[in-house]
Legacy VTK file of the C-alpha trace (Angstrom):
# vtk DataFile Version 3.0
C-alpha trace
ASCII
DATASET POLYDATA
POINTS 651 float
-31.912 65.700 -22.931
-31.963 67.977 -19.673
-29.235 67.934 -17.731
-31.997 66.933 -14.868
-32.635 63.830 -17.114
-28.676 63.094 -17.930
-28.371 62.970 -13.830
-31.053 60.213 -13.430
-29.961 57.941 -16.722
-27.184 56.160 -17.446
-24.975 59.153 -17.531
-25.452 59.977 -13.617
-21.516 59.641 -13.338
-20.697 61.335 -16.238
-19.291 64.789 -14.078
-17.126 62.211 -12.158
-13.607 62.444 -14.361
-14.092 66.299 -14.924
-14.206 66.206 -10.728
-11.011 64.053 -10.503
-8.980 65.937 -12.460
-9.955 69.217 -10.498
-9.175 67.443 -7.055
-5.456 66.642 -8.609
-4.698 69.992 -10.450
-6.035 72.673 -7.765
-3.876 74.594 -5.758
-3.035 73.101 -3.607
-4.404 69.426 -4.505
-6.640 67.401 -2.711
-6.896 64.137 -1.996
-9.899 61.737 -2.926
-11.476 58.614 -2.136
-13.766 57.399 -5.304
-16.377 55.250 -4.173
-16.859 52.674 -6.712
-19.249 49.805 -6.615
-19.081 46.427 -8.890
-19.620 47.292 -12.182
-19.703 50.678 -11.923
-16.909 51.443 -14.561
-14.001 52.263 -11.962
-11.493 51.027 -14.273
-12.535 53.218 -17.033
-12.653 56.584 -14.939
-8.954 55.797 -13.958
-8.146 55.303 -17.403
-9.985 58.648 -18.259
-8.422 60.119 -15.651
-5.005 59.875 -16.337
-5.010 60.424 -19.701
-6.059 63.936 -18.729
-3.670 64.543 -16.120
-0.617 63.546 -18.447
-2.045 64.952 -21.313
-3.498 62.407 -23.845
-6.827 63.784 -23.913
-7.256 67.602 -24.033
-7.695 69.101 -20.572
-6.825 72.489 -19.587
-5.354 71.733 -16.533
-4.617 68.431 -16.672
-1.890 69.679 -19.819
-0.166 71.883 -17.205
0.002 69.185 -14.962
1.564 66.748 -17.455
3.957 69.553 -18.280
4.816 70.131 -14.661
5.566 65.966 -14.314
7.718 66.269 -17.265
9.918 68.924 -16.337
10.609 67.694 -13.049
10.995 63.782 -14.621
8.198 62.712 -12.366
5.284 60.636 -12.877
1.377 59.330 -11.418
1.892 55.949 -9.689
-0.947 53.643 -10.256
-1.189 50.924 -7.191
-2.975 47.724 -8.409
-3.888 44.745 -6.095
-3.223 42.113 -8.679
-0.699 41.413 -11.987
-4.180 41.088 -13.504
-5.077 44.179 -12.685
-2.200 45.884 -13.437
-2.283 44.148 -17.220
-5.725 45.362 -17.690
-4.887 49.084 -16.977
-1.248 49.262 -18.793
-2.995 47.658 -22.270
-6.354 49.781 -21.436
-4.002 53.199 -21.181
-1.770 52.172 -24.048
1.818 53.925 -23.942
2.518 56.572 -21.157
5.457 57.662 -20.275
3.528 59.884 -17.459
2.013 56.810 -15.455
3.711 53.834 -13.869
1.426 51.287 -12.896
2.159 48.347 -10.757
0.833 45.643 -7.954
1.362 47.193 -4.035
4.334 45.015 -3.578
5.719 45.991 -6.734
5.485 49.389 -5.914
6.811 48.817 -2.573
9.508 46.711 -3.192
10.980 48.981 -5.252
11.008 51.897 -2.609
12.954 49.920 -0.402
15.081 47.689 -2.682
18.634 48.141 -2.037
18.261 50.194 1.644
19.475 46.585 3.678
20.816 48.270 6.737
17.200 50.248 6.604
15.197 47.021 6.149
17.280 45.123 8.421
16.044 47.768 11.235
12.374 48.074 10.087
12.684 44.232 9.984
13.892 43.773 13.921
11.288 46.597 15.264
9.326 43.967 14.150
10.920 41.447 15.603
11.332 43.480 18.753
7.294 44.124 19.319
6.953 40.180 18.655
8.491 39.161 21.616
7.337 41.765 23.788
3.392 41.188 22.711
4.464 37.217 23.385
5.731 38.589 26.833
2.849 40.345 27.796
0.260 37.610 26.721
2.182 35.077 28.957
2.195 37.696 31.760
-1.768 37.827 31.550
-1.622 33.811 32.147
-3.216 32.620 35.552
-0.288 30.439 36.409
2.569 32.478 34.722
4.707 31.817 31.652
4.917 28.280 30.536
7.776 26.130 29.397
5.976 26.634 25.912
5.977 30.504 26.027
10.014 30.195 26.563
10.592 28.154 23.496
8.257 30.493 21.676
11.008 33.529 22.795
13.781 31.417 21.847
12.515 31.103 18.088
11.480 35.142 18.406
15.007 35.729 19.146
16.891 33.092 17.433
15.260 34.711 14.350
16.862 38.344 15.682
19.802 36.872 15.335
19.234 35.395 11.369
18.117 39.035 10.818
21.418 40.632 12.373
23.434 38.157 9.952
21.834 38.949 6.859
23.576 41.410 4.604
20.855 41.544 1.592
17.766 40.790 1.201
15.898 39.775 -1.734
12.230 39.365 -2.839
10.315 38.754 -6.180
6.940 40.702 -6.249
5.445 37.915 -8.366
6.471 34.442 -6.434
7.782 33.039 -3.385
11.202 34.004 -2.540
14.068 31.371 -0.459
16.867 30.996 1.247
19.010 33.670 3.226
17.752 37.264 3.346
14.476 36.002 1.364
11.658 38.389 2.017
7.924 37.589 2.424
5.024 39.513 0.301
3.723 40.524 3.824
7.050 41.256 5.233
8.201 44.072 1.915
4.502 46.081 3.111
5.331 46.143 6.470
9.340 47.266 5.864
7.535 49.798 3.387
5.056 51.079 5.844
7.835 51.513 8.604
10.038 53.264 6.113
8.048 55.547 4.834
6.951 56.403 8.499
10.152 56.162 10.226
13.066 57.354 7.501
11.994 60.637 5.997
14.605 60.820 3.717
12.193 57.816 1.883
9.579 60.147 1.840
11.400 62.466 0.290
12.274 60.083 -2.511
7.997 59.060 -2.797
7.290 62.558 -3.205
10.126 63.185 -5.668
8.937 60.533 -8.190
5.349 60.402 -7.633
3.641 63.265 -6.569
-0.112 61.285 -7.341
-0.118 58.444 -6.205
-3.977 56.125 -7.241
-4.500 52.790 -5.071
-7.134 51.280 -6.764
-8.804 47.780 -5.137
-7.838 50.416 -1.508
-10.266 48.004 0.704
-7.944 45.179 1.037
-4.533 47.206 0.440
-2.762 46.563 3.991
-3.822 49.002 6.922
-0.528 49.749 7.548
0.354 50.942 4.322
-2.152 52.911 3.797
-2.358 54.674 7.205
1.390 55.639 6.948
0.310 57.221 3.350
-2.617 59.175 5.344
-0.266 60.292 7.593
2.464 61.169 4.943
-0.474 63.526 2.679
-1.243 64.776 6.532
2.233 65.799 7.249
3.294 66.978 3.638
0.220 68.623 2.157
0.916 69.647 -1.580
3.659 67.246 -1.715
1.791 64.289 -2.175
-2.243 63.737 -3.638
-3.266 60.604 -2.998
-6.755 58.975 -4.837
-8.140 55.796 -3.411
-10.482 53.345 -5.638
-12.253 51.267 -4.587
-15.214 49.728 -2.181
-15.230 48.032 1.341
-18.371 46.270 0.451
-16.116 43.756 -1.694
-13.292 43.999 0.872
-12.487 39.823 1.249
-8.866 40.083 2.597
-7.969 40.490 6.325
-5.301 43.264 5.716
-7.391 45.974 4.534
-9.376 48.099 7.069
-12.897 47.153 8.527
-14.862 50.185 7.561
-12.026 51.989 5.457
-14.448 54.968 4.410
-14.411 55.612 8.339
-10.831 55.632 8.086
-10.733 58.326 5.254
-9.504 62.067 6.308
-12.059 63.914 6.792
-11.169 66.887 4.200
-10.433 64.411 1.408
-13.113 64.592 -1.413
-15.228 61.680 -2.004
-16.819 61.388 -4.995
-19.303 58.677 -6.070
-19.910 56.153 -9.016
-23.660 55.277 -8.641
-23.952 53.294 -11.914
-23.944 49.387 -11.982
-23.433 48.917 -15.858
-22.531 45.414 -15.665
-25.698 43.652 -13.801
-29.294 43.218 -14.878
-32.032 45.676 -12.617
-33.058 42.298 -11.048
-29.541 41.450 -9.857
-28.511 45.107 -8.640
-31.739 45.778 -6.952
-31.044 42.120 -4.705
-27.189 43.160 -4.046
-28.609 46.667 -3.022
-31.240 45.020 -0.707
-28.148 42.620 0.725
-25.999 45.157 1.688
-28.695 47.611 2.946
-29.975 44.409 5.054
-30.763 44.910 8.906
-29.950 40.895 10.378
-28.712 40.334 13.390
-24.957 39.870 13.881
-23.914 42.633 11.906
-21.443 45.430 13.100
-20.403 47.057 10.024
-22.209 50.104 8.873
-24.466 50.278 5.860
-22.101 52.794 4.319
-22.143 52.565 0.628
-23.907 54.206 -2.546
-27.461 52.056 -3.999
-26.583 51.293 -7.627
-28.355 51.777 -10.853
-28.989 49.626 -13.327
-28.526 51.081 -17.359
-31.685 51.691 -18.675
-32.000 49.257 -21.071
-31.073 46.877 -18.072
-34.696 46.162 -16.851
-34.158 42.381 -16.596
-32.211 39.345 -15.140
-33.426 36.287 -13.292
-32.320 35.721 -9.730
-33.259 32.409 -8.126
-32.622 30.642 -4.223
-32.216 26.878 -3.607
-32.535 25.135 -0.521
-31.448 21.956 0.540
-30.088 19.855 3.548
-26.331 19.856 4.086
-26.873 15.952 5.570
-26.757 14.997 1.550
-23.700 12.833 0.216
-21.235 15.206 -2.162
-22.746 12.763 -5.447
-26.019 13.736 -4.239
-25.514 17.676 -3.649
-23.534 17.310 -7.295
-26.976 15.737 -8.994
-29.100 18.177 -7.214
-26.786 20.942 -8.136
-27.481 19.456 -12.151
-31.296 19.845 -11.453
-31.008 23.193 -10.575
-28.977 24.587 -13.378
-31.855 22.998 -15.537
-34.394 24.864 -13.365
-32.223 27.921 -14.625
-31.884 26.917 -18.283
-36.262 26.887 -18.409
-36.574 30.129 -16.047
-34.393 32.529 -18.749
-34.788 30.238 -21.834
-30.897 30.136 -22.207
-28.660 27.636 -23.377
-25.945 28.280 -21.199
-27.717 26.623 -18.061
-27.614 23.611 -20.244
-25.210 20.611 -18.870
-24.053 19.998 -22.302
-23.078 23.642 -22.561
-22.247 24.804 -19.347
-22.034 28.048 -19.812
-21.714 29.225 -16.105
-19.461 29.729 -13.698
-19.392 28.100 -10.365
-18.964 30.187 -7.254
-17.746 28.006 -3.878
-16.973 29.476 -0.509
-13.807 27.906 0.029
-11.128 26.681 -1.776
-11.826 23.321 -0.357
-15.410 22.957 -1.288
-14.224 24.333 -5.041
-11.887 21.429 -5.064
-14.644 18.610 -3.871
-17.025 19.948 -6.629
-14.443 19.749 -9.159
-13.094 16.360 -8.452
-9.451 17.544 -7.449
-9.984 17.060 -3.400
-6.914 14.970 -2.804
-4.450 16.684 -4.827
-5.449 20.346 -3.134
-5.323 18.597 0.185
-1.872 16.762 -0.354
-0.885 20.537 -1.841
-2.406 22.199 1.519
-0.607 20.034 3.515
2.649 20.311 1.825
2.698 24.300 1.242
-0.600 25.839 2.807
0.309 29.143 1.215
0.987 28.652 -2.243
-1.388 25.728 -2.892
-4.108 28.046 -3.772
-4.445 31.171 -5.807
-2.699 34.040 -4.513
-4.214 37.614 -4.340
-1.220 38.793 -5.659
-1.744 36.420 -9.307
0.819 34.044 -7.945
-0.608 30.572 -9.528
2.824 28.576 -9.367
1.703 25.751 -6.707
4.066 25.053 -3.827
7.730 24.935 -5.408
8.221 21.790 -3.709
6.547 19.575 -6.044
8.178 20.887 -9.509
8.088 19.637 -11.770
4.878 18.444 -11.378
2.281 21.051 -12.237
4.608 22.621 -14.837
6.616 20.246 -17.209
4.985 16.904 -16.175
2.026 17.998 -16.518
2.802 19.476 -20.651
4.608 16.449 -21.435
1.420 14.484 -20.243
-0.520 16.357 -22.914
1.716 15.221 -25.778
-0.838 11.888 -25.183
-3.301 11.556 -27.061
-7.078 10.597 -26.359
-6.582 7.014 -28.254
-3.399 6.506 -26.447
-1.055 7.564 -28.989
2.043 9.682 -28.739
2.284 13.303 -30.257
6.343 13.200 -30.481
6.868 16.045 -31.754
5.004 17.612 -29.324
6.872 15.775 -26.944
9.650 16.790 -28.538
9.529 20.287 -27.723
8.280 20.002 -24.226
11.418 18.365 -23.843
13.758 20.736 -25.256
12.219 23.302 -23.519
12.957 22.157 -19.994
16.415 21.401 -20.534
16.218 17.725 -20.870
19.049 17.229 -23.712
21.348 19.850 -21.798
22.522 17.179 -20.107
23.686 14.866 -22.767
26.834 13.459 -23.211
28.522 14.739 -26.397
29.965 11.635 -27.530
28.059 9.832 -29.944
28.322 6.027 -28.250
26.902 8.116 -24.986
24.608 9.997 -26.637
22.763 7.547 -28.038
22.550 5.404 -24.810
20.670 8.585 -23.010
18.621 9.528 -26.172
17.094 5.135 -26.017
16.901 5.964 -22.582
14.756 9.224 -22.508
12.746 7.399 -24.802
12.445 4.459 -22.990
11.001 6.491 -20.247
9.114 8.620 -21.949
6.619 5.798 -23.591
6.770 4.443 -20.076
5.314 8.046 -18.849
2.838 7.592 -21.694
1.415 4.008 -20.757
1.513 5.329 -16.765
-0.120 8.692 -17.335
-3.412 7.151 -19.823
-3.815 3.932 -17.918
-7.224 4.290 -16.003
-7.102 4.525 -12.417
-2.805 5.943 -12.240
-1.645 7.418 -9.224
0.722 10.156 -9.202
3.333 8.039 -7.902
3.398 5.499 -11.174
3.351 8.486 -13.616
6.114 10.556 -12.056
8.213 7.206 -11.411
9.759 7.173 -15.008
10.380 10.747 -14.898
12.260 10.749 -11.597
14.146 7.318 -12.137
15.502 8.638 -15.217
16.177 11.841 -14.483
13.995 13.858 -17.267
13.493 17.094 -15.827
15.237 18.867 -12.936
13.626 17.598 -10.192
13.060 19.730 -6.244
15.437 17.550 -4.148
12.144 17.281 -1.321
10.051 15.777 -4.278
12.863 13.332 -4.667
13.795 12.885 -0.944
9.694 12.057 -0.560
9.604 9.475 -3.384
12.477 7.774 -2.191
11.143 7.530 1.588
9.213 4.197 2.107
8.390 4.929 5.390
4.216 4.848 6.483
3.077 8.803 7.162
1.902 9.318 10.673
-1.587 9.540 11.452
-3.726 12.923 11.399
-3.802 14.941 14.515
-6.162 14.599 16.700
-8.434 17.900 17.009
-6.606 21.131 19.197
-3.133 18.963 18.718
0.103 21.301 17.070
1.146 19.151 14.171
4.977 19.702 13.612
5.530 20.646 9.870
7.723 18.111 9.355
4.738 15.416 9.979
2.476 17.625 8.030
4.759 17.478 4.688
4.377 14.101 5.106
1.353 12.995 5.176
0.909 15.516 2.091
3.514 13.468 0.170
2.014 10.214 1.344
-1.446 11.463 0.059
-0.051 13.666 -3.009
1.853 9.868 -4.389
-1.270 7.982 -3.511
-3.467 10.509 -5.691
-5.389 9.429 -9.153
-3.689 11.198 -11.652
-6.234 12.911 -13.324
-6.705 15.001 -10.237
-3.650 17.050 -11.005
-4.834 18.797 -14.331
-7.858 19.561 -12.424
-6.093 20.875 -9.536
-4.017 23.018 -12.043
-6.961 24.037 -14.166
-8.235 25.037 -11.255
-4.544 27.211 -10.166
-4.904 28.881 -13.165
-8.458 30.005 -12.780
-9.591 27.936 -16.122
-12.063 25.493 -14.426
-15.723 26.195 -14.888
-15.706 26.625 -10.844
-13.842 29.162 -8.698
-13.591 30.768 -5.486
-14.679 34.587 -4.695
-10.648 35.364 -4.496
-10.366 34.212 -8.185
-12.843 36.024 -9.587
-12.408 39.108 -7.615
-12.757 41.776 -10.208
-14.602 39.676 -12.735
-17.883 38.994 -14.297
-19.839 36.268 -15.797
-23.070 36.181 -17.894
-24.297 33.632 -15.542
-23.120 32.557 -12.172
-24.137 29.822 -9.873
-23.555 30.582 -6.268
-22.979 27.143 -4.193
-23.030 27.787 -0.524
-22.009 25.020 2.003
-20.652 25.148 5.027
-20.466 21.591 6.148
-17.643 21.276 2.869
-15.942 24.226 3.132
-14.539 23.378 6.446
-13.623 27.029 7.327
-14.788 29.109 10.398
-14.524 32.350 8.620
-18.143 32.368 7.229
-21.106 31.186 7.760
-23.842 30.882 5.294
-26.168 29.169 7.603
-26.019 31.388 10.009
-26.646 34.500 7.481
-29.697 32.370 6.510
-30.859 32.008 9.846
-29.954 28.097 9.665
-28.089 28.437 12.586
-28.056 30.368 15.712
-24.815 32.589 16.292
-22.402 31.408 18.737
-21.000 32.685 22.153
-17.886 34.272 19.952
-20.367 36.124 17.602
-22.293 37.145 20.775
-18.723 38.332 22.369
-17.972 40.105 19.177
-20.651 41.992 18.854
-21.124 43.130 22.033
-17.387 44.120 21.496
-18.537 45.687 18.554
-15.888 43.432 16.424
-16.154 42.492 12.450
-18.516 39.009 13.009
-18.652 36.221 10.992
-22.022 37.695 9.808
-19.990 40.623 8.185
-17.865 38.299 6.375
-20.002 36.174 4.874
-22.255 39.166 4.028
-19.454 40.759 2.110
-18.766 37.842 0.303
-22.382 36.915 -0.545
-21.987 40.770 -1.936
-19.617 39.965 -4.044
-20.544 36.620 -5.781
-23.465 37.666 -6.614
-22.406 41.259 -8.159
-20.188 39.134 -10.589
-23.370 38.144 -12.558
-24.503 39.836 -15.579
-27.471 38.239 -16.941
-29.054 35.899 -14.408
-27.852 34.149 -10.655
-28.473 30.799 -9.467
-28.428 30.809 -5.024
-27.549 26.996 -3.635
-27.902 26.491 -0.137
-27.071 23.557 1.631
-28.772 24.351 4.885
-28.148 22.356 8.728
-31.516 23.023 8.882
-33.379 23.602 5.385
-36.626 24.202 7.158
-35.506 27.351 9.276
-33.489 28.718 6.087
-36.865 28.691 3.833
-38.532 30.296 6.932
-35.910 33.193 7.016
-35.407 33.867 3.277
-39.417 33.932 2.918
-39.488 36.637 5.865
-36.625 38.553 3.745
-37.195 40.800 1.533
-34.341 39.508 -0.490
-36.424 37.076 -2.763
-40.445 36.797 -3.673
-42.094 33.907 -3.022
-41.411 32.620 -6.721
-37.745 32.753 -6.665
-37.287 30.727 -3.796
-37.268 26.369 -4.330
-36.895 23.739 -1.486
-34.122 20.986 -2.723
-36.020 18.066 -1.343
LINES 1 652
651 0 1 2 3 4 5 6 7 8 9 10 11 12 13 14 15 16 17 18 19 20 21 22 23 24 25 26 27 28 29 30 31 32 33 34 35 36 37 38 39 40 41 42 43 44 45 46 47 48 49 50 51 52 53 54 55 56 57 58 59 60 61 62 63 64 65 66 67 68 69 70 71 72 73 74 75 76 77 78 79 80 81 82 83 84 85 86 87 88 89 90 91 92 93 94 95 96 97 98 99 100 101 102 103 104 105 106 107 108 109 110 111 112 113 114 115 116 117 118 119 120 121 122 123 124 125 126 127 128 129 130 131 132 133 134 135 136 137 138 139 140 141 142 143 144 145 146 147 148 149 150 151 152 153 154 155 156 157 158 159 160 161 162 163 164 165 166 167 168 169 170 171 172 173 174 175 176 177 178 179 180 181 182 183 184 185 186 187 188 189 190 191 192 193 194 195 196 197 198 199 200 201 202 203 204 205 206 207 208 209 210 211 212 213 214 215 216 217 218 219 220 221 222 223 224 225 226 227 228 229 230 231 232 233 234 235 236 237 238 239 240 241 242 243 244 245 246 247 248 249 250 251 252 253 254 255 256 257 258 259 260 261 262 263 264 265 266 267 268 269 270 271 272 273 274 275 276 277 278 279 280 281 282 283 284 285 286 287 288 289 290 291 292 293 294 295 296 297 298 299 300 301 302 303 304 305 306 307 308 309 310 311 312 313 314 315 316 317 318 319 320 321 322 323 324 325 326 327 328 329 330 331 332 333 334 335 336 337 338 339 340 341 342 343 344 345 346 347 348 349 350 351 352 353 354 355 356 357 358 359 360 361 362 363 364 365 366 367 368 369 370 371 372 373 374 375 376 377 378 379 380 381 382 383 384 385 386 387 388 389 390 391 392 393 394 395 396 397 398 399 400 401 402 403 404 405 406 407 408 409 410 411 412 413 414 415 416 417 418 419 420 421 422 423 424 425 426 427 428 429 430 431 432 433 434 435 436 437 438 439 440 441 442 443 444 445 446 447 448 449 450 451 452 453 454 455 456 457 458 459 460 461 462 463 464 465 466 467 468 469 470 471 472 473 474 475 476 477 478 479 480 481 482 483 484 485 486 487 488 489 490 491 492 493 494 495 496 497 498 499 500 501 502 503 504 505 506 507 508 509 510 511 512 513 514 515 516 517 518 519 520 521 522 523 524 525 526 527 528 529 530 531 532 533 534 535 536 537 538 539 540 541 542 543 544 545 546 547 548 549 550 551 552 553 554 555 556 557 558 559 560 561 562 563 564 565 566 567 568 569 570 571 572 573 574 575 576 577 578 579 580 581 582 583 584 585 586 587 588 589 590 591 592 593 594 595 596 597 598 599 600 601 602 603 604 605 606 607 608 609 610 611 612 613 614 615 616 617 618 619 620 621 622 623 624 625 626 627 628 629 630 631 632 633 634 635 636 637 638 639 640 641 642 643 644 645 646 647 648 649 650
């Protein structure tokens, strides 16, 4: 084969490791941004990467530089965005004692870990610009600052004060932190970013121990962050290489930058994966044609490499469904079954088959994912209870909100210990409980003993009879539990069961609901909810139900993937499906935007349409649920996204 002929097959990126390595090992080094598309193999050219530059894999250079980092007991500092992520690189690399890979708040947690008085100042400039934005935007007000606007700078500056009077702070880079000094995941990238900008000596210490630093996943990594890293390469040239991975096309999170290759230094290298090796032709030529899209509403620029299928990739099935958004959930569900059938006789594969089901589900939001998978009152009681942790966390987090333990943890095993017929795996049972502590707690003389043991089991058959009796709410099951004091318990979980008082009624639309009345409405609903809705909803936490949301599978792929799109049960503003599918006009806001030349929801929802639909492999099922199904079949036929024999009217 020609080397002509290499460029234009599958090996078109072949040259892009070799061009890496030269970037880190020149004199002096230069920094990079990789552009890498889905399933273009980004993962693998890291890997292939560093195992040049530290030396596993014979390189010229690259064995000087590994020689260099070991005589000045340095090392490359991988930054991932997930624990995921980071799992699939460290097993992928194997053992290297050149490479330390970790998520961003891993990484900058332990830059900063330890510096209080440091953090404490990074922590009230904060603070400082807070009250002085709140300030100014009261100042802008028609009729002056408002009794509400001083209460807001009484909370700014009461929490001054709880900064002043905190001598350490802590954090966990893999859950929720509490209590005095307890650190957000947002709050350790900020202090990062301001120490690292503000405190050379800091920068001193990032150069020391990591003179490459790779952020891979770079499109959603916090602006801050990464600007003060531009501006530390800028400042200290030679001192510090950084490599970025990654591509804005898939950005989904609000922290990274808009347009990030924009953003990129202008002598920085920027090499480019053009391979798709994961997708079918059919599949990569449709996410090519919806990025590359002209459609009014978008701001963003069509910055980005086309993709290439493999070769032997000259297939794949791509198919659109429309149908009105006016239909019950049961309906849409049915429909949704019809369609998957449609798929199963389009590609002649088994896995569309109900009995089989062997898709995953895309949903928009994390509330439309938990109406299609039957858990809709546990996620909402969750939402209300701890909006932050009661869905997946970019950072791998899956715990639920703490608040509720030990429901979704050792209730929730000990419930499993049931068997289908009703009977009682006690040995199972037996464990679950030993785990968690239960017999800690026993007395140790025998009269006692025995008492607590007929006791535990006592309430453990009750638990049994509660948690397989058809129709249980959460409040029956967990009553044995609590009342007998089983497993260590949150004292809110126990303060909530105990309160008999009715919740108050939802807000009314545009009213502030205080968080106290919020918790409780979640507890009111969480008690009231059928049991079997809490394995879902953890199923679903842990990313094993058969449907997910695009932050779940960010990073993933499927063989098959059904895209459900529905705006009317996703509840969010965000995105807008209808409006991408010309269902809907845009609003004054998307006018305002655009003229303003903001990110729209039209850039959103394209991003994320990207990105569900580059997770496929094989073939990709489309569901619309259109305001107006009429004017979304008009649009998609004047598209040049689908041919006329892809595209089906739900009707």
């Amino acid at each position: 084969m020609s080397v002509a002929e290499s460029l234009q097959g599958n090996n078109r990126d072949a040259h892009i490791v070799d061009d890496i390595c030269n970037y880190v090992t020149a004199s002096p080094p230069r920094s990079f941004f990789l552009f890498a598309g889905a399933g273009s193999g980004k993962t693998r050219t890291l890997i292939e990467v560093l195992r040049r530059v530290t030396g596993v894999v014979e390189h010229e250079a690259g064995k000087s530089y590994a020689e260099q980092l070991r005589s000045r007991g340095q090392s490359v500092r991988v930054i991932t965005y997930t624990k995921n992520a980071t799992a699939i690189v460290t097993s992928r690399l194997g053992e290297n004692y050149l490479t330390v890979v970790s998520t961003i708040h891993t990484f900058c947690w332990e830059l900063i870990k330890g510096f209080d008085d440091d953090i404490r100042d990074a922590l009230l400039a904060r603070n400082a610009r807070k009250l002085a934005d709140a300030k100014a935007e009261a100042a802008r007000k028609v009729k002056g600052e408002s009794a509400k606007d001083r209460e807001e700078y009484a909370e700014i500056e009461a929490k001054a004060n709880e900064i002043r009077s905190t001598d350490k702070f802590i954090y966990h880079p893999d859950r929720d932190t509490y209590g005095q000094g307890a650190l957000s995941h947002s709050e350790v990238l900020y202090v990062a970013a301001w120490l690292i900008r503000e405190r050379p000596t800091l920068q001193r210490i990032l150069e020391d121990r990591h003179p490459l630093i790779l952020i891979d996943e770079s499109q959603d990594t916090m602006k801050d962050v990464l600007d003060t890293l531009f501006e530390v390469t800028k400042n200290r040239p030679g001192y510090i290489t950084l490599g970025l991975i990654g591509d804005h096309r898939q950005r989904i999170y609000p922290d990274g930058h808009d347009d990030l290759p924009s953003h990129v230094p202008e002598n920085w290298a920027r090499p480019e994966l053009q391979m798709n090796h994961r997708s079918q032709q059919r599949i990569v030529k449709l996410i090519n044609k919806i990025w590359d899209t002209d459609i009014e509403g978008r701001t963003q620029s069509k910055t980005g490499v086309s993709q290439h299928p493999r070769t032997e990739k000259n297939g794949g099935i791509v198919h659109i469904f429309v149908g009105d958004s006016k239909t019950d959930t049961l309906g849409k569900i049915q429909k949704e079954k019809e369609c998957a059938r449609v798929m199963a006789a389009k590609t002649g594969n088994t896995a569309w088959q109900e009995n089989i089901r062997g898709f995953k589900v895309l949903a928009l939001e994390h509330k439309l994912a938990a109406k299609r998978g039957d858990f809709f009152d546990a996620f909402n009681a969750m939402d209300l209870l701890d909006k932050d942790a009661a869905t997946p966390k970019p950072n791998g987090e899956r715990a639920g909100p703490a608040m509720v333990r030990p429901l979704l943890g050792a209730v929730l095993e000990l419930a499993d210990c049931v068997l289908h017929d009703g009977s009682w795996n006690e040995f199972a049972a037996m464990d679950v409980l030993r785990r968690h502590g239960t017999f800690t707690k026993l007395s140790q003389t025998d009269a006692e003993r025995k008492v607590a043991l007929e006791k535990i089991y006592d309430s453990v058959m009750k638990f049994a009879a509660a948690a397989s009796k058809d129709g249980a709410i959460v409040r029956e099951v967990l009553a044995p539990i609590i009342e007998a004091d089983i497993f260590e318990v949150d004292s809110r979980l126990i303060l909530a069961y105990q309160d008999a008082s009715p919740p108050p009624l939802e807000p009314q639309a545009r009213v502030k609901e205080t968080t106290e009345d919020r918790r409780k409405r979640g507890w009111n609903i969480l008690f009231n909810t059928n049991w079997c809705e809490i394995a879902r909803y953890r199923s679903y936490l842990d990313g094993n139900a058969a449907l997910a949301t695009h932050q779940v599978v960010k990073g993933s792929e499927f063989k098959h993937v059904m895209v459900i799109m529905d705006d009317e049960e996703a509840g969010g503003n965000q995105f807008s499906y209808d409006k991408l599918f010309g269902a809907e006009a845009l609003s004054n806001t998307d006018k305002k935007n655009i003229d303003g030349g903001k990110e729209t929801t039209i850039d959103r929802t394209l991003r994320l349409l990207y990105v569900t639909c580059s997770r496929a492999e094989e073939s990709l099922a489309l569901i619309l649920w259109a305001k107006n199904p009429q004017a979304a079949l008009d649009a998609i036929g004047r598209s040049d996204w689908f041919i006329a024999s892809e595209i089906t009217a739900l009707t």
